[in-house]
Each structure stands twice: as structure tokens, then as C-alpha cells.
KENU-56091 format. One line per field, with one value per atom (N, C-alpha, C, O, CB): chain; atom name; x, y, z; residue number from 1. Coordinates in pm, whole numbers. Each point is the difference from the previous one (the first is absolute). Glycine has a CB too. Layout:
<atoms>
kette c(A|...)
atom c(CA|...)
x c(X|...)
y c(Y|...)
z c(Z|...)
nr c(NUM|...)
</atoms>
This chain:
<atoms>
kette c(A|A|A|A|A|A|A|A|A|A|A|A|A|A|A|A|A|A|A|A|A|A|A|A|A|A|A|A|A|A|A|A|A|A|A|A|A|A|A|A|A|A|A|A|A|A|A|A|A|A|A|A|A|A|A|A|A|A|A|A|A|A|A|A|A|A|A|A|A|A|A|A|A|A|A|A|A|A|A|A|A|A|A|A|A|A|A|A|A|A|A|A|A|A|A|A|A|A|A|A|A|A|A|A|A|A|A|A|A|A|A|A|A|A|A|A|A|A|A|A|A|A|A|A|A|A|A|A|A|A|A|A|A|A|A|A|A|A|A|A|A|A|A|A|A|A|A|A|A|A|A|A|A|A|A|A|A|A|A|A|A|A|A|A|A|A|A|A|A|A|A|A|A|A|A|A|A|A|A|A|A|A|A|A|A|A|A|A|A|A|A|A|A|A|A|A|A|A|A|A|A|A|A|A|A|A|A|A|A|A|A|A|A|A|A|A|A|A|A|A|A|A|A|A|A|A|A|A|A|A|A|A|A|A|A|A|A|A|A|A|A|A|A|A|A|A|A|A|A|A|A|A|A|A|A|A|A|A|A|A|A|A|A|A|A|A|A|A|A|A|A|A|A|A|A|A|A|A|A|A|A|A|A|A|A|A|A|A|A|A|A|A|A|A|A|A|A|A|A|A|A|A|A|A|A|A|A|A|A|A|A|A|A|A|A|A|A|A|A|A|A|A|A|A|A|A|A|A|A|A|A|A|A|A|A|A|A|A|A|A|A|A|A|A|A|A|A|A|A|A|A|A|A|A|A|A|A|A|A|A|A|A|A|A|A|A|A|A|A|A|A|A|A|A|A|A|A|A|A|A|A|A|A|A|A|A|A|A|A|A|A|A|A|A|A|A|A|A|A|A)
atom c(N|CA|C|O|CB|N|CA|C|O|CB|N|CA|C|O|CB|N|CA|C|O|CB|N|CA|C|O|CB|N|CA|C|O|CB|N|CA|C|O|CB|N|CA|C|O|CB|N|CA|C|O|CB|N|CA|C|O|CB|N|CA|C|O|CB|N|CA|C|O|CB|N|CA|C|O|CB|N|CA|C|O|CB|N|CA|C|O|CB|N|CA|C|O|CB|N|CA|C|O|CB|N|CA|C|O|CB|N|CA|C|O|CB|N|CA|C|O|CB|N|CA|C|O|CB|N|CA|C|O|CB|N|CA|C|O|CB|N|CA|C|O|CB|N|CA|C|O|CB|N|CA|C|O|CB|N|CA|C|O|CB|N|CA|C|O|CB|N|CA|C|O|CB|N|CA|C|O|CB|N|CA|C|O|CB|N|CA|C|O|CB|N|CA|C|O|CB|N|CA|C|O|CB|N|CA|C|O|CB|N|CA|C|O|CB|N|CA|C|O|CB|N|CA|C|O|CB|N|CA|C|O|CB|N|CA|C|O|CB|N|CA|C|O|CB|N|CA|C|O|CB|N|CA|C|O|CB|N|CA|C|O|CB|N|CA|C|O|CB|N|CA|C|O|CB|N|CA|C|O|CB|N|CA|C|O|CB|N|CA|C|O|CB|N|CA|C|O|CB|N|CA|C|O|CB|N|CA|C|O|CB|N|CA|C|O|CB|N|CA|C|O|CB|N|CA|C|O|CB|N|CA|C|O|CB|N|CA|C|O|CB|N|CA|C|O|CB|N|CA|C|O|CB|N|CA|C|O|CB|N|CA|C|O|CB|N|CA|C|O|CB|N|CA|C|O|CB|N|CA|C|O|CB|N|CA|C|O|CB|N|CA|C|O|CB|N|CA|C|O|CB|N|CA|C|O|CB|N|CA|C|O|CB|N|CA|C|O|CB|N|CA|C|O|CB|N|CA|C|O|CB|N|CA|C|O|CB|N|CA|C|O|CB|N|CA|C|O|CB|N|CA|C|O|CB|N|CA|C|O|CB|N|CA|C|O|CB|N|CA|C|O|CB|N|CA|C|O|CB)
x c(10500|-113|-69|-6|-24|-30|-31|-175|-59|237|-201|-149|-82|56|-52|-125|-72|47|-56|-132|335|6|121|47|-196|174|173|-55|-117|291|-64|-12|62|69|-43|-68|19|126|21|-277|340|142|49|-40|92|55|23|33|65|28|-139|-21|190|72|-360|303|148|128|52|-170|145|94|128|37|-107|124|129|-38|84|73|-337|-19|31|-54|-159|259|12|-127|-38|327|-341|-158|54|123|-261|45|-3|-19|-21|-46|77|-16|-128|-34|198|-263|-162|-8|-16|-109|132|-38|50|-70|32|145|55|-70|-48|229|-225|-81|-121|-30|122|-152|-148|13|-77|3|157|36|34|-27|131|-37|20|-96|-22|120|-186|-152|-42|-35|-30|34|-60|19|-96|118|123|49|-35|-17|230|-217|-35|-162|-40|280|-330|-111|-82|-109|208|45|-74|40|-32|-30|174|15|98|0|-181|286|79|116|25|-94|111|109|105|7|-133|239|97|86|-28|-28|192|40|187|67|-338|328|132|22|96|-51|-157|1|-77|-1|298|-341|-79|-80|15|107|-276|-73|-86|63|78|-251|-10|-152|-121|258|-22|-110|-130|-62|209|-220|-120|-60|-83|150|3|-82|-33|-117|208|80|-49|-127|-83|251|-174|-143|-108|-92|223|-138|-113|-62|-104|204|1|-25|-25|-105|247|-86|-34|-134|-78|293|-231|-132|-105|-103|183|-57|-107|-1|-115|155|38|28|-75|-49|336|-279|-96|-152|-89|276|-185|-133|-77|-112|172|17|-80|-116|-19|194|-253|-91|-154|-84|291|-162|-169|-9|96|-131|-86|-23|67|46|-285|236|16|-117|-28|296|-321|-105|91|114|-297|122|27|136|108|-380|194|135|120|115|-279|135|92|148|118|-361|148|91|91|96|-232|50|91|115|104|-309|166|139|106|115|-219|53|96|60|97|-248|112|53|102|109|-279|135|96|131|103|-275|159|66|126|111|-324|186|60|117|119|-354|163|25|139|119|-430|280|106|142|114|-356|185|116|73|102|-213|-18|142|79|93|-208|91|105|78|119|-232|55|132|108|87|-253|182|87|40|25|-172|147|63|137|74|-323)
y c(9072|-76|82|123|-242|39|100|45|-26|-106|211|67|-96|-92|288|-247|91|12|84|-137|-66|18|81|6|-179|221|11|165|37|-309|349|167|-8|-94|216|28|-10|96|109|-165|-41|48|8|-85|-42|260|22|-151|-97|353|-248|-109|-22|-94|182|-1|6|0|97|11|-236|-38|104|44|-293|272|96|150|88|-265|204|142|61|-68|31|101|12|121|80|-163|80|32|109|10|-190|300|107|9|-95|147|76|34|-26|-58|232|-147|-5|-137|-62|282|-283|-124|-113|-95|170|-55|-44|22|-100|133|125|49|-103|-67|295|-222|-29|-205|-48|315|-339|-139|14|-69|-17|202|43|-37|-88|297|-88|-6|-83|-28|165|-255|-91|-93|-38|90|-92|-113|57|-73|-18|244|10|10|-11|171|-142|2|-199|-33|278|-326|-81|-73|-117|143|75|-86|-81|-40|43|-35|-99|10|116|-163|-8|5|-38|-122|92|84|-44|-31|36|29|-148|-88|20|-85|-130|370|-1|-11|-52|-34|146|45|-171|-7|225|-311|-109|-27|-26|-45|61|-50|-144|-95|252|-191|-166|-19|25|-109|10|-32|-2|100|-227|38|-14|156|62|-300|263|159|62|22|17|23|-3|-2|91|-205|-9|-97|52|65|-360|287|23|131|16|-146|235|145|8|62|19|-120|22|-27|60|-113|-85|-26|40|-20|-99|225|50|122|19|-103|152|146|-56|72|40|-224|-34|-9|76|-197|2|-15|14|-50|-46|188|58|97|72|-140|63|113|-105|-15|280|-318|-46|-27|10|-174|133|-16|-123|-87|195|-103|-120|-37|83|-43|-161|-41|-28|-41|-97|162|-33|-95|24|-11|-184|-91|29|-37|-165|250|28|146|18|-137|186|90|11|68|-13|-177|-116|-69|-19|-46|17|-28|52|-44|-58|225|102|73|74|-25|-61|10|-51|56|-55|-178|-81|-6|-13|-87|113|20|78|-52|43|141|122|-24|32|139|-231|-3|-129|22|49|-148|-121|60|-46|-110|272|46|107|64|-130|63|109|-48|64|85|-280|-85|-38|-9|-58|31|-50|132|-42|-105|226|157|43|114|-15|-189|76|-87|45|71)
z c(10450|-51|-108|8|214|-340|-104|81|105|-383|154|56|18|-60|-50|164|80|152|70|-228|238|84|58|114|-146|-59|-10|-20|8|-152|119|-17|-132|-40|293|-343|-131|6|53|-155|18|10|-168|-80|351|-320|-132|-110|39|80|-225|-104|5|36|-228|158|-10|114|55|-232|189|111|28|109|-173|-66|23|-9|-19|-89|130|5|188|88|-341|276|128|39|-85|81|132|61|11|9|120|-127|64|157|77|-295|247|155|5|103|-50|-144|57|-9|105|-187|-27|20|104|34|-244|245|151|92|53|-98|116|71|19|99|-171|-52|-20|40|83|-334|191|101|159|98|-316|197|215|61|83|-75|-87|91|12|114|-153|-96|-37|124|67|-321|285|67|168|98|-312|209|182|10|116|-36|-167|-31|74|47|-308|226|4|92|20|-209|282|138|53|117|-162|-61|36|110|31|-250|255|119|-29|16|123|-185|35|106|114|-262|116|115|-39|-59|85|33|-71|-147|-57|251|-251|-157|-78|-123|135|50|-56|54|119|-196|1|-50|28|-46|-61|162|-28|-98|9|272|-392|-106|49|-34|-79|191|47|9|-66|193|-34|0|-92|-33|173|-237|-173|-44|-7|-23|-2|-88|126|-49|-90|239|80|-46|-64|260|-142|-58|-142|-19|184|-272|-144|-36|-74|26|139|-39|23|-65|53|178|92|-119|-39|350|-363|-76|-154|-86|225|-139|-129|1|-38|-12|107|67|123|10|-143|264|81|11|98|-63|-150|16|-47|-89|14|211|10|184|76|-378|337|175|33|-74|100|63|58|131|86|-169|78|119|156|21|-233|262|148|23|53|-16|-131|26|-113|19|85|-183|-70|55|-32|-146|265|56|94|36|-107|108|121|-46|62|36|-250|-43|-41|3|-25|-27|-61|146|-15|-250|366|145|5|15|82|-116|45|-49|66|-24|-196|-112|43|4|-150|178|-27|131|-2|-124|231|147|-60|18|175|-234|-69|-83|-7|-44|-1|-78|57|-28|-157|323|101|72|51|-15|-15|75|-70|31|103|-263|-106|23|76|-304|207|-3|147|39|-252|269|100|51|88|-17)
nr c(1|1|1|1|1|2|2|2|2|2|3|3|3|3|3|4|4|4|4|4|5|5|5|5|5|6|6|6|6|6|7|7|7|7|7|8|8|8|8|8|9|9|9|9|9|10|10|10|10|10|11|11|11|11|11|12|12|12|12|12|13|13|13|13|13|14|14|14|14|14|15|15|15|15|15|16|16|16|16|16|17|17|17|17|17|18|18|18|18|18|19|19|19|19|19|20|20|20|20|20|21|21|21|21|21|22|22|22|22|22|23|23|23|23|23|24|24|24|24|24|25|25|25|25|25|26|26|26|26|26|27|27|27|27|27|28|28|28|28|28|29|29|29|29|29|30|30|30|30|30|31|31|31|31|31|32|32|32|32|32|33|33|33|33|33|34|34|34|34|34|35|35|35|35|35|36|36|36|36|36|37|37|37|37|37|38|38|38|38|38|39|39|39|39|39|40|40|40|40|40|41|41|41|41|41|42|42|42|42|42|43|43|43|43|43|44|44|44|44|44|45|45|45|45|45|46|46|46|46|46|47|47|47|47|47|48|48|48|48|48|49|49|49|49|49|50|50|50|50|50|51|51|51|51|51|52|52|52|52|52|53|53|53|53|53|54|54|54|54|54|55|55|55|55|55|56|56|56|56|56|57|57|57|57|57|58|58|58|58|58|59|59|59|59|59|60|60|60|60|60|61|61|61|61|61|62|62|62|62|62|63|63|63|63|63|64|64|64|64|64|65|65|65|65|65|66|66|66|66|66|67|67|67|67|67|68|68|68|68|68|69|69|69|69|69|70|70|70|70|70|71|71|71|71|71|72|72|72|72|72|73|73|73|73|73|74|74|74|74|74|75|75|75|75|75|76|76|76|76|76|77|77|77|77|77|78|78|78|78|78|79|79|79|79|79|80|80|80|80|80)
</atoms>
């Protein structure tokens, strides 16, 4: 996905990444939690996480934390 939800990746398709910059998506992607399932992925989660890593830096109220409860609790059943 391009920026702002996506990670910033070289302009140049046939440039191949360095070791750091690999590293630094490593982190990025365990930073934000995801689970894999035998080396895949479920979109939903994806987009969930990208978006929490975008725009998670504000509170959340009481019912709202309840949802982000429910939420999270939904996408652990999805993965299993």
C-alpha cells in the first residue's frame, strides 16, 4: 500500500533493499503485531494494524475501548 498506510519502500522497483532497510520493515511489521498463519496473513488484520500504526495515537473513551476489545478479540478468532 502506498504511504500514508503502506511502508515506504525504494522509488525504484529493480533497485534491490539493503540489509538495513529490510531490518527496519522487520521491525516495522513485528512492531505492529501481526500473526501469522503458516507464513499468511489476513488482509483484515493488515488494514486493522496499518491503520492502528497510522492513526492510533489518540485515547480512546471507555465505549470505545470496549470496541477495540471486541475488535481485536474478532480477529483472534478469525486466525486461529
Amino acid at each position: 500500500m502506498p504511504i500514508p498506510m503502506g511502508m515506504k519502500v525504494a522509488a525504484d522497483e529493480n533497485r534491490t533493499h539493503t540489509v538495513q532497510e529490510v531490518s527496519e520493515l522487520k521491525k516495522s511489521v513485528l512492531k505492529m503485531g501481526i500473526r501469522s498463519e503458516e507464513g499468511w496473513i489476513y488482509f483484515n488484520e493488515l488494514l486493522y494494524r496499518c491503520m492502528r500504526r497510522v492513526h492510533g495515537n489518540f485515547k480512546l473513551n471507555k465505549k470505545m475501548q470496549i470496541i477495540e476489545l471486541k475488535t481485536q478479540f474478532k480477529i483472534f478468532g478469525l486466525t486461529l
